[in-house]
VOSESE-788750 format. One record per residue (C-alpha): residue number from 1; residue in one letter; chain; x, y, z. Coordinates in steps of 0.05 Angstrom, whole numbers, plus 5000, padded with zeros to 4 digits. Layout:
! VOSESE-788750
NUM/A/A/X/Y/Z
...
END
This chain:
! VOSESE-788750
1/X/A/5527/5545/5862
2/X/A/5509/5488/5914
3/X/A/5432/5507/5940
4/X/A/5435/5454/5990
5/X/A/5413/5484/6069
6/X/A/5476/5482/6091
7/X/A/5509/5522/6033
8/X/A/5444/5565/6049
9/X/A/5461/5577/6111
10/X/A/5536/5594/6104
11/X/A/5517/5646/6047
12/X/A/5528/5719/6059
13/X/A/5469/5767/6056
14/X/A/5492/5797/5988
15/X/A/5502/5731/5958
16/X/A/5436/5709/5985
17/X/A/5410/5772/5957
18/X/A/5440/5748/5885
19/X/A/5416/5681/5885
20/X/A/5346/5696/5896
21/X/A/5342/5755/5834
22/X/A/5367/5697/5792
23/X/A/5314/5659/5825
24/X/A/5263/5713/5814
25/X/A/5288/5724/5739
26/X/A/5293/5649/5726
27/X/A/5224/5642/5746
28/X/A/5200/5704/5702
29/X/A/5235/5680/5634
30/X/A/5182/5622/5644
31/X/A/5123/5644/5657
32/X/A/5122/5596/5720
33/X/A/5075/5641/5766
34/X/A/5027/5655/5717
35/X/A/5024/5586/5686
36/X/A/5019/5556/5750
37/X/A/4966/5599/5778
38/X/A/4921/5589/5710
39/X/A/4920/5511/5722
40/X/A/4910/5522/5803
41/X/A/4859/5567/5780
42/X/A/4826/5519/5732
43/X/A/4832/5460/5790
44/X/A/4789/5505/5840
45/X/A/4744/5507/5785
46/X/A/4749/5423/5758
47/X/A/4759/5391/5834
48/X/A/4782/5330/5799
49/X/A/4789/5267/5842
50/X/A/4862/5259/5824
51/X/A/4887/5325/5832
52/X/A/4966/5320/5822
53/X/A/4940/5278/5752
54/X/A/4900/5339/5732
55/X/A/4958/5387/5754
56/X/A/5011/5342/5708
57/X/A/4963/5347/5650
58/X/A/4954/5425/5662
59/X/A/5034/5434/5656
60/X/A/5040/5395/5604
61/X/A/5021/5440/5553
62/X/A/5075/5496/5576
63/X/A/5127/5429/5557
64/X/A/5180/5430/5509
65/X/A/5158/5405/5443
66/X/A/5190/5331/5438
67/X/A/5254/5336/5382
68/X/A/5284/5279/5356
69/X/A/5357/5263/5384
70/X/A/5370/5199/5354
71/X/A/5347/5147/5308
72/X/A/5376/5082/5305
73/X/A/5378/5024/5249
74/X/A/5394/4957/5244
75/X/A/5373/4890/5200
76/X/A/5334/4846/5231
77/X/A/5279/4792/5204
78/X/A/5209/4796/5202
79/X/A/5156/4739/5216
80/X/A/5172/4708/5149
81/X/A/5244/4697/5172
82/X/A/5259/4747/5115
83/X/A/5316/4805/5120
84/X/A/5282/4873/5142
85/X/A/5305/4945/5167
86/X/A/5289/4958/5240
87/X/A/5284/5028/5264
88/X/A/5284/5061/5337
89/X/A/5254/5130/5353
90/X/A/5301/5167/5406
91/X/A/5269/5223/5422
92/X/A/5277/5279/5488
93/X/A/5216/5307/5521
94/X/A/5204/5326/5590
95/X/A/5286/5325/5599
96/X/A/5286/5251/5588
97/X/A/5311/5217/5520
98/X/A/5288/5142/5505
99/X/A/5262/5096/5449
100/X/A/5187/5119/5435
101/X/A/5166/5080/5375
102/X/A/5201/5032/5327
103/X/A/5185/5003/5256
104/X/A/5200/4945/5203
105/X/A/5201/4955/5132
106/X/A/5170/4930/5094
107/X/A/5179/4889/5030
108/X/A/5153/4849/4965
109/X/A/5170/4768/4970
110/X/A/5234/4751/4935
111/X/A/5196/4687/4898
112/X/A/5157/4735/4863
113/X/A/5210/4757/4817
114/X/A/5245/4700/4810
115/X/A/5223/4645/4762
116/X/A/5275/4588/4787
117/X/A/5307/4572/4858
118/X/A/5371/4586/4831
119/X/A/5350/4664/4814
120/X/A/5330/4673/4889
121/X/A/5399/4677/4920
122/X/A/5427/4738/4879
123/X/A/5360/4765/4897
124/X/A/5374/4757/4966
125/X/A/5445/4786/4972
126/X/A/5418/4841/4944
127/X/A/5370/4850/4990
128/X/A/5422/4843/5049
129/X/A/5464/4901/5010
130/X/A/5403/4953/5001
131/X/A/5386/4929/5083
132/X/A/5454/4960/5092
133/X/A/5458/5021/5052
134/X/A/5382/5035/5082
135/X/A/5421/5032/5148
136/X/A/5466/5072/5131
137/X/A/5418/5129/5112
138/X/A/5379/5128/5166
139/X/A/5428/5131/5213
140/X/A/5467/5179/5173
141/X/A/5437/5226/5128
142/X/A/5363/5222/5150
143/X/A/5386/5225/5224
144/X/A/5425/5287/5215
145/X/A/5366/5329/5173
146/X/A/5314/5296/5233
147/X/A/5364/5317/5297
148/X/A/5320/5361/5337
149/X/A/5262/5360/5296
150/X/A/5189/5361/5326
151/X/A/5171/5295/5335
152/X/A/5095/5315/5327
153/X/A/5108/5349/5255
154/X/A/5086/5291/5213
155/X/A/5087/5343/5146
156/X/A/5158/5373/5162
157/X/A/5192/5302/5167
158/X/A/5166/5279/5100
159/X/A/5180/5339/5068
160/X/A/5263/5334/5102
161/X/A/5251/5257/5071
162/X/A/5221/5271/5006
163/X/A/5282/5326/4995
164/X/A/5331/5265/5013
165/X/A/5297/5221/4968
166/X/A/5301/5266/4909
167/X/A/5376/5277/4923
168/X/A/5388/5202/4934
169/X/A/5350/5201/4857
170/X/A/5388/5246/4833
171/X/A/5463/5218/4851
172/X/A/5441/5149/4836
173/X/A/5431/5176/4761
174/X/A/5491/5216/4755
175/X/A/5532/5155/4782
176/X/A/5494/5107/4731
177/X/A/5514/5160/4678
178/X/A/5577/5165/4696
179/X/A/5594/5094/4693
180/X/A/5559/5083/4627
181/X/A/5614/5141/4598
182/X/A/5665/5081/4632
183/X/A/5631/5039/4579
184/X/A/5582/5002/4627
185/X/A/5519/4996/4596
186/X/A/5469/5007/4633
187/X/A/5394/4975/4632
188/X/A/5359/5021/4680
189/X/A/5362/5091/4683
190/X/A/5338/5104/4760
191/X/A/5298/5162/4747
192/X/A/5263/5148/4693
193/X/A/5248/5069/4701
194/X/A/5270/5061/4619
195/X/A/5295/4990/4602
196/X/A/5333/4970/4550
197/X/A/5293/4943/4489
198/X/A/5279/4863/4492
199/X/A/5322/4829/4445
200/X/A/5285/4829/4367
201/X/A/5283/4755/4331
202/X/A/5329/4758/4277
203/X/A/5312/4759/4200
204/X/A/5312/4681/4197
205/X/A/5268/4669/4261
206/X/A/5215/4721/4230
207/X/A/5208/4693/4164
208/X/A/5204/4626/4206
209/X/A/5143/4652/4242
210/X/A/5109/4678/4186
211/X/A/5114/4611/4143
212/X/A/5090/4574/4211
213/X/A/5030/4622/4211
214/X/A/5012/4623/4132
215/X/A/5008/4549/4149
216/X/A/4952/4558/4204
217/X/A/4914/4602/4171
218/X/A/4936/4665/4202
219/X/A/4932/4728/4159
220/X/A/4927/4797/4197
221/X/A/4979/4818/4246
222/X/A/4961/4845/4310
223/X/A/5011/4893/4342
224/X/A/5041/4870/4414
225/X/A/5058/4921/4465
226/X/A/5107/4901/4515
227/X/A/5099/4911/4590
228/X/A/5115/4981/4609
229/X/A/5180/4973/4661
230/X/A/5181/4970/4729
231/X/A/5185/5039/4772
232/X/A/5259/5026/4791
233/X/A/5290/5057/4859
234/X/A/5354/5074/4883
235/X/A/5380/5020/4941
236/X/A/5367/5038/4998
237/X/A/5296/5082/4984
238/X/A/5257/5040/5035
239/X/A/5290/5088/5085
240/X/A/5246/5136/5069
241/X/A/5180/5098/5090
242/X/A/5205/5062/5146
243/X/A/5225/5128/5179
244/X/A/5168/5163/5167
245/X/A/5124/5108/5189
246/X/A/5160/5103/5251
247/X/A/5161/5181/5268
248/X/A/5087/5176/5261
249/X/A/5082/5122/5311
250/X/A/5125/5168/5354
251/X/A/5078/5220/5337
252/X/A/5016/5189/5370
253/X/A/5052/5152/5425
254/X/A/5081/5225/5443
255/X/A/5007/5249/5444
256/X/A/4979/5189/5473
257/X/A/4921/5182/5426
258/X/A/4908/5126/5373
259/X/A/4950/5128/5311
260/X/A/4889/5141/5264
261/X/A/4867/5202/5303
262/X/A/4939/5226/5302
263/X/A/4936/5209/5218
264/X/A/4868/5256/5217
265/X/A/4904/5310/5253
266/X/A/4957/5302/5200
267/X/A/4906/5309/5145
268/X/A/4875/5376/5178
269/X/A/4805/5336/5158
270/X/A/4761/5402/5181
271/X/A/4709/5383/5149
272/X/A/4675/5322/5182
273/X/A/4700/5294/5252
274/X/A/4665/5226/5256
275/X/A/4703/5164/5224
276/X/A/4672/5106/5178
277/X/A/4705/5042/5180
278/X/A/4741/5019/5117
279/X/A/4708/4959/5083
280/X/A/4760/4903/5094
281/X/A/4772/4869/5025
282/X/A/4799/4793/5050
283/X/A/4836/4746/5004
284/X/A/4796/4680/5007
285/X/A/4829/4639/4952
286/X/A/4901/4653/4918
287/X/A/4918/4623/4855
288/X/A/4950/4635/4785
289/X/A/4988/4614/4733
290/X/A/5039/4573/4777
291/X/A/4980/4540/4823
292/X/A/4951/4474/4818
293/X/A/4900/4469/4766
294/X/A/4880/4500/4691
295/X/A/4856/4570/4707
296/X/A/4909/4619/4702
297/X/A/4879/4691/4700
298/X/A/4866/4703/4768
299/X/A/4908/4722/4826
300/X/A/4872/4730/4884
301/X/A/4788/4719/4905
302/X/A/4767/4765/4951
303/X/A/4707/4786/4988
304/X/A/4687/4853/5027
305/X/A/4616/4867/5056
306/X/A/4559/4914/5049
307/X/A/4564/4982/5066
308/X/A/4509/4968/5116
309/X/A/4543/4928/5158
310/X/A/4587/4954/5216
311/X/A/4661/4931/5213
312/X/A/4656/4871/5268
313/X/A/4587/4850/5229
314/X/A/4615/4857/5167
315/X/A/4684/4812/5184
316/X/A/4646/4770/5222
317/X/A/4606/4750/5163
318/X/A/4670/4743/5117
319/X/A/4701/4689/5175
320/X/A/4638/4651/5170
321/X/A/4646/4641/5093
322/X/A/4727/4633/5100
323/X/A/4719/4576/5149
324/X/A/4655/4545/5109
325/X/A/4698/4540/5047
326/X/A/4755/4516/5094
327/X/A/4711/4462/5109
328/X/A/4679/4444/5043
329/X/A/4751/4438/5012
330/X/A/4773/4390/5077
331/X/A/4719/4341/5069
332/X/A/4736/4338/4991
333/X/A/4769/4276/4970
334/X/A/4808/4312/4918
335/X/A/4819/4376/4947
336/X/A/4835/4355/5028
337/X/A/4903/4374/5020
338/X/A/4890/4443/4992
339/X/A/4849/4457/5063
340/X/A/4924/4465/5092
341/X/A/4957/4492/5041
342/X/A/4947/4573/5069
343/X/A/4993/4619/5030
344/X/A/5039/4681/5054
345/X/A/4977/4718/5045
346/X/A/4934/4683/5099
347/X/A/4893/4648/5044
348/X/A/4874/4579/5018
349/X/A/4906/4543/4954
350/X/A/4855/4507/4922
351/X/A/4861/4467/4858
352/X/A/4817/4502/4809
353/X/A/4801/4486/4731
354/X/A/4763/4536/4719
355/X/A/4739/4609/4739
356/X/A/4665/4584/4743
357/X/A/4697/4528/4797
358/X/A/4717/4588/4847
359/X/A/4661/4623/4835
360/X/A/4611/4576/4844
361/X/A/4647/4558/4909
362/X/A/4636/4632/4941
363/X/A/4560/4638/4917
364/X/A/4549/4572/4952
365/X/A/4584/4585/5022
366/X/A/4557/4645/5029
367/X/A/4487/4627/5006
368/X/A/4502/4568/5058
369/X/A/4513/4620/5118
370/X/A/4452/4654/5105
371/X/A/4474/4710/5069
372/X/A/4450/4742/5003
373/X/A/4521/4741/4942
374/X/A/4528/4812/4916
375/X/A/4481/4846/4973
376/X/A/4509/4819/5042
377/X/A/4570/4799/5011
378/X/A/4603/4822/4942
379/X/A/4671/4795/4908
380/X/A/4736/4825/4881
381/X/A/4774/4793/4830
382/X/A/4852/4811/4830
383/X/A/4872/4803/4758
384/X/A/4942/4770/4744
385/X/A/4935/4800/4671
386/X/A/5010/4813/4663
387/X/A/5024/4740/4686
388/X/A/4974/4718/4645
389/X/A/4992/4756/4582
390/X/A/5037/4711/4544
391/X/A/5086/4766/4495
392/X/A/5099/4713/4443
393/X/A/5031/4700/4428
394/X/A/5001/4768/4448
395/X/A/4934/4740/4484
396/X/A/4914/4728/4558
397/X/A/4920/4656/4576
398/X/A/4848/4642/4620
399/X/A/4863/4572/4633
400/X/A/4903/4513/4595
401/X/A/4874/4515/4522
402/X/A/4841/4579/4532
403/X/A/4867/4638/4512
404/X/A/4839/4708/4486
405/X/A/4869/4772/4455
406/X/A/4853/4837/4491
407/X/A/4792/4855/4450
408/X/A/4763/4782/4470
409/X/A/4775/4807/4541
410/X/A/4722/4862/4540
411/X/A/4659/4811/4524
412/X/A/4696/4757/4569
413/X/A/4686/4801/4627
414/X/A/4619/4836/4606
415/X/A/4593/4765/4605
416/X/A/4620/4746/4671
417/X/A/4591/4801/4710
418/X/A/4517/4783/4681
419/X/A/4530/4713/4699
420/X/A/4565/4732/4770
421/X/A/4537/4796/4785
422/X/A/4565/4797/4858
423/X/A/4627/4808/4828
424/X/A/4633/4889/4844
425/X/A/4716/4898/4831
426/X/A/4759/4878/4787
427/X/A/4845/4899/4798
428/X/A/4883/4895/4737
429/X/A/4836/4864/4685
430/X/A/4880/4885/4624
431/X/A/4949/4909/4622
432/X/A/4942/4978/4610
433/X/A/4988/4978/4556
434/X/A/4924/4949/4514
435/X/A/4909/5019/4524
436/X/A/4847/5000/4469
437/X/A/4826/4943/4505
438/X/A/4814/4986/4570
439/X/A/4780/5039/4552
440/X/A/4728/4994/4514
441/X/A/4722/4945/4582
442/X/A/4729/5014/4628
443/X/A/4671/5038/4584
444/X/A/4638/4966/4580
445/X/A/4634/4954/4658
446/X/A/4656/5019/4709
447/X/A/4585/5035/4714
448/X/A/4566/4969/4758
449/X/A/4634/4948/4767
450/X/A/4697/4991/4795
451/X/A/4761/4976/4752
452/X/A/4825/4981/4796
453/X/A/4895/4993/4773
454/X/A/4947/4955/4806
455/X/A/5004/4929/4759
456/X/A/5053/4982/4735
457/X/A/5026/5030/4784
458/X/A/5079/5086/4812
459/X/A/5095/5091/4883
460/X/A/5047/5144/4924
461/X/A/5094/5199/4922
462/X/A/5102/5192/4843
463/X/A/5027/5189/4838
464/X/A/5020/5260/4877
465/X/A/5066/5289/4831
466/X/A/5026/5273/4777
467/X/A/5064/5217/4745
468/X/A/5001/5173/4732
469/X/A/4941/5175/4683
470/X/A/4889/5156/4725
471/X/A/4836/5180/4678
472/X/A/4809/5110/4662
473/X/A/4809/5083/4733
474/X/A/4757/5079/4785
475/X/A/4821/5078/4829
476/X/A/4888/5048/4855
477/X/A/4916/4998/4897
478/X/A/4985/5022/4930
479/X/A/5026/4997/4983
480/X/A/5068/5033/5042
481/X/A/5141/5017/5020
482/X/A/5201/5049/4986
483/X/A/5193/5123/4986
484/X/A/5122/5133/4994
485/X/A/5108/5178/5066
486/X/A/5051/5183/5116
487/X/A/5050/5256/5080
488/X/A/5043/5220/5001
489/X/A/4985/5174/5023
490/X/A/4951/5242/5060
491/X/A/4958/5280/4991
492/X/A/4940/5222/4948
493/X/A/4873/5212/4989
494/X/A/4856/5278/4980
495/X/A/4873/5276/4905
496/X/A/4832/5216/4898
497/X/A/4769/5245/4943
498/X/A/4761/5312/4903
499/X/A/4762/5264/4842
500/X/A/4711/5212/4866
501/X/A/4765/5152/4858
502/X/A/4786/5109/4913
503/X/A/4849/5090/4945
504/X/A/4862/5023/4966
505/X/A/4920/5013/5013
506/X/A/4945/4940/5012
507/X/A/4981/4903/5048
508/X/A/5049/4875/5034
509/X/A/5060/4792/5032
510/X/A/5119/4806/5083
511/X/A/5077/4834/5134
512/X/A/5099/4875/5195
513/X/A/5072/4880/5259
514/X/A/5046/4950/5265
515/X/A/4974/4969/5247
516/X/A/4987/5031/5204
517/X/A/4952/5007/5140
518/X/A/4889/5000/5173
519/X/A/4904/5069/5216
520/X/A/4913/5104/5151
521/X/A/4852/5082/5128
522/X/A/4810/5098/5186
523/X/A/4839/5171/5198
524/X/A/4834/5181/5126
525/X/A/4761/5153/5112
526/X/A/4782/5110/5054
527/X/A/4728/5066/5030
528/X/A/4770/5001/5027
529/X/A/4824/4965/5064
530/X/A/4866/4914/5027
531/X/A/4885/4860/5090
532/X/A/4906/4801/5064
533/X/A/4876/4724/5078
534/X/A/4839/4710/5147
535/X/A/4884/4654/5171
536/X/A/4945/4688/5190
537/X/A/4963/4728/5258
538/X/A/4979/4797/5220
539/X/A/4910/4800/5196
540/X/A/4877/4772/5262
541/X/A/4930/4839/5291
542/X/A/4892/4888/5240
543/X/A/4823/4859/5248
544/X/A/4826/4866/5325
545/X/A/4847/4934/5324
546/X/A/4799/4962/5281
547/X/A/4743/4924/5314
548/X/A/4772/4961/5379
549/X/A/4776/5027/5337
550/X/A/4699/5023/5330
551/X/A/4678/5011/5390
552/X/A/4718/5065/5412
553/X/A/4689/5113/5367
554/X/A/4623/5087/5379
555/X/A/4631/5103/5451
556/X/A/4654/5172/5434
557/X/A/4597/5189/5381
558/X/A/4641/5196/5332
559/X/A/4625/5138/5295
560/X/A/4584/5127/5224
561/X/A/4567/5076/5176
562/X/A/4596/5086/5104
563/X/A/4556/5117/5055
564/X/A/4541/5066/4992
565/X/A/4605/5058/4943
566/X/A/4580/5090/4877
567/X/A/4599/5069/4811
568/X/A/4631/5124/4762
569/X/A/4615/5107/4695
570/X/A/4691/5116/4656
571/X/A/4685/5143/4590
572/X/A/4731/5144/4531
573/X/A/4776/5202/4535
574/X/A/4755/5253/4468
575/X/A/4796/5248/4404
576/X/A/4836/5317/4413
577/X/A/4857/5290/4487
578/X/A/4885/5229/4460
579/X/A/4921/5261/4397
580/X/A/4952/5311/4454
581/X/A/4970/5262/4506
582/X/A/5037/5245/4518
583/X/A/5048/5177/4492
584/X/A/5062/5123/4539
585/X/A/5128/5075/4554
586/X/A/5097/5022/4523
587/X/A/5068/5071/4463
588/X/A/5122/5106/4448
589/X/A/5164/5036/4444
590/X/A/5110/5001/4398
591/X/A/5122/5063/4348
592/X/A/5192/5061/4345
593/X/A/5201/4977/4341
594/X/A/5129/4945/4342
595/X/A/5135/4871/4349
596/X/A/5081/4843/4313
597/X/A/5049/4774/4314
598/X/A/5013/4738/4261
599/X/A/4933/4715/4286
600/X/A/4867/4719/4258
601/X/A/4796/4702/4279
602/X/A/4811/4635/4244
603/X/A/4867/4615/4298
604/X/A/4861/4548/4327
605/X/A/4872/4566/4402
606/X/A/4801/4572/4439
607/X/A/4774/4632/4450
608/X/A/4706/4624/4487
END
């Protein structure tokens, strides 16, 4: 019915009678009267300055919760020119639908599992193809279990996405099945992450090997475990953290407060309201096997600051340091080059012979800002021990001409910490398949030293399902990619808090350009942050925002400074534990078809 004046007006008296009990009942269904008289009532009582503000904010609460009407996917590239999945948040509130929040996924650098150029370009067609089919679910699937969902329901999103995950699992396997009956054989069995078993050396090859080693001496036979296989996903599974990260984006833009308070509210953290900054962990130096020089073993140098130290203090210091040894390296004669060689990471390439060489490097620039190694500033060491760990031979190449088995690990390390006792973390030290060789080091070192997993670790929402002995860790790195959820990470902190182990969320090489590792940190009150190098603009984009975070907290009282990290002493699990454990992949593969290699003490490669 037109309710302009001049319809008015031209209106009978019984149809003017009719419009206004609709009117009257309209305004009853709603609650307007009352609702509007509470916040008038309330405003006598306030007097705000902006009083139509204050009257907004009142009705807002009596709003329509916002539901999702539409999400929207579509490849794009990210600021490594690589191939990503781009997602847009359409969501209606306050009878108006528009883009709220948007996301990237985000990824693991091709080069990394490729060992030749000419590997990388099936790598990256399939990377186009899973950009597609992640697409597809998003816009298809996902969308239609999300339509008219709560925007603000972090919990029941991941749980509609976990549910989609497990089905996308689930027909992945019965399609791999089914083309195996076809007589396709398949490697990878999508559930379970089983390979199929390396290829043996025949008879000839063996008898071979053992002639070569009767020759050098080489008596005992050591067994070598292979590296357990991958955690394998279905194509297409980063759909399920790139929509979840950007409904929680939408979440907090919807609320208008900052994403790590929105996290907290997630997590239904009762039981303390302040926040303590995470303690960045910043790659300094990158090396490894491939990178110029001898030394071999280690991935990635890091440093993170005392717990004393507020965030901007405590970054502050590490920049000092990063741009000393910046310096130091230019003004080398044999090293200027390496000054500009900064990796995808954000750090520096140096050459390096030997694990001393870096070492020594650190001590010094920090000693040469002033600062105390191991008590202003401590150092992580990110292990590449499955690079490292050469299968034929079955020991851990250090360096050219060094090399160790995993028992020769244990006092390797043990010595390195006396000698370098700012060292305070180690990730991936051993491959955990030399289950022996961990639990002696774990024993060895945990109780001045935390030992992180890393390597072979399952996704986050694997890990809350209990798919992960964690027994003999002082805690995990995991990244925000494939299926994990805002939800997994919320349930895996907690898992990890009640059992005194820490979680360290790390960032990806192909970076994105939201903040949400460091928000999930900060909301969660993790202990550490895993950020990447200092000279790149995604790290400059999480330091700045979590140097803002603090002073905003600071302003609000709701600020603290971390509590000391402590050091759990790991001990040996007891004999009846281990004979009722389930065995592991790489266990139960070394009973059926060990694959043994001839050494003894007497063996000619170094080993100190």
């Amino acid at each position: 019915m037109d309710s302009s004046p001049t319809s008015l007006a031209s209106l009978s008296e019984r149809e003017l009678h009719e419009l206004r009990q609709q009117a009257l009942g309209y305004l009853k269904q709603h609650q307007i009267q009352t609702r509007i008289e509470n916040v008038l009532n309330h405003l006598c009582v306030q007097r705000p300055d902006d009083v139509f503000g204050y009257l907004a904010s009142g009705l807002q609460e009596y709003c329509q919760p916002p539901a999702i009407s539409r999400l929207d996917a579509y490849p794009t590239v990210n600021s490594d020119g690589c191939d990503v999945t781009k997602v847009d948040v359409y969501v209606t509130y306050k009878n108006e639908t528009k883009v709220v929040a948007s996301a990237l996924s985000s990824h693991q650098p091709l080069e990394l599992q490729a060992s030749k150029v000419d590997d990388l370009q099936p790598l990256y067609e399939q990377r186009k193809t899973a950009i597609g089919r992640c697409c597809e679910h998003i816009t298809g699937p996902i969308q239609d279990r999300l339509g008219g969902e709560n925007a603000g329901l972090q919990l029941a999103v991941d749980d509609a996405l976990r549910k989609f995950a497990d089905e996308l699992a689930a027909q992945e396997k019965a399609r791999s099945e089914e083309d195996a009956t076809g007589g396709l054989q398949q490697s990878i069995d999508f559930e379970s992450g089983k390979q199929t078993p390396a290829k043996i050396k025949s008879g000839k090859d063996s008898v071979r090997s053992q002639k070569k080693d009767a020759k050098k001496g080489r008596g005992a036979s050591i067994e070598v475990i292979q590296n357990d296989p991958p955690e394998v996903f279905p194509p297409g599974s980063d759909a399920i953290s790139v929509t979840s990260k950007a409904i929680c984006l939408a979440g907090a833009a919807l609320k208008e407060v900052p994403l790590y308070q929105h996290i907290a509210e997630c997590s239904a953290r009762q039981e303390d309201r302040t926040y303590s900054l995470p303690l960045p962990l910043v790659t300094v130096f990158e090396h490894g096997k491939t990178a110029p020089g001898k030394l071999a073993l280690i991935k990635e140098f890091l440093l993170f600051p005392s717990e004393r130290f507020t965030f901007h203090e405590g970054i502050g210091h590490i920049a000092r340091v990063c741009r000393r040894l910046k310096d130091v390296i230019y003004i080398s004669s044999k090293q200027a080059a390496a000054a500009k060689n900064v990796t995808a990471t954000g750090a520096v390439l140096p050459t390096l012979e030997k694990l001393e060489q870096a070492l020594d490097m650190l001590q010094d620039a920090i000693t040469g800002c002033g600062l105390t190694p191991g008590d202003d500033l401590r150092i992580a060491l990110a292990v590449g021990a499955h690079q490292a760990f050469d299968l034929e031979k079955g020991r851990y190449e250090v360096a050219t001409g060094l090399a160790k088995s995993p028992m020769d690990m244990v006092p390797f390390y043990d010595d390195l910490l006396k000698k370098y006792p700012s060292i305070r973390i180690l990730i991936d030290p051993i491959r955990r398949e030399d289950r022996d060789a961990w639990m002696t080091l774990a024993e060895t070192i945990s109780d001045r030293c935390l030992v992180i997993g890393e390597a072979g670790i399952k996704c986050a929402s694997s890990l809350v399902a209990g798919e992960e002995d964690s027994s003999l860790l002082n805690g995990i790195c995991t990244r925000f990619d494939r299926r994990t959820t805002v939800s997994d990470v919320v349930s895996l902190s907690r898992m990890y808090k009640d059992s005194t182990k820490h979680l360290i969320l790390t960032a990806t090489q192909e970076t994105t350009n939201d903040t949400l590792l460091v928000d999930l940190a900060i909301g969660l009150n993790l202990a550490f942050v895993r950020m990447g190098g200092m000279f790149r603009g995604e790290a400059t984009l999480l330091i700045s925002h979590c140097i803002q975070a603090e002073k905003e907290l600071d302003s609000k009282s709701l600020l603290k400074l971390r509590s000391p990290v402590p050091f759990e002493k790991l001990n040996r699990p007891l004999l009846d534990d281990v004979a009722t454990a389930a065995p592991t992949p790489s266990e139960e593969r070394a009973t059926k078809s060990p694959t043994k290699k001839s050494t003894s003490p007497r063996d000619t490669t170094k080993s100190d």
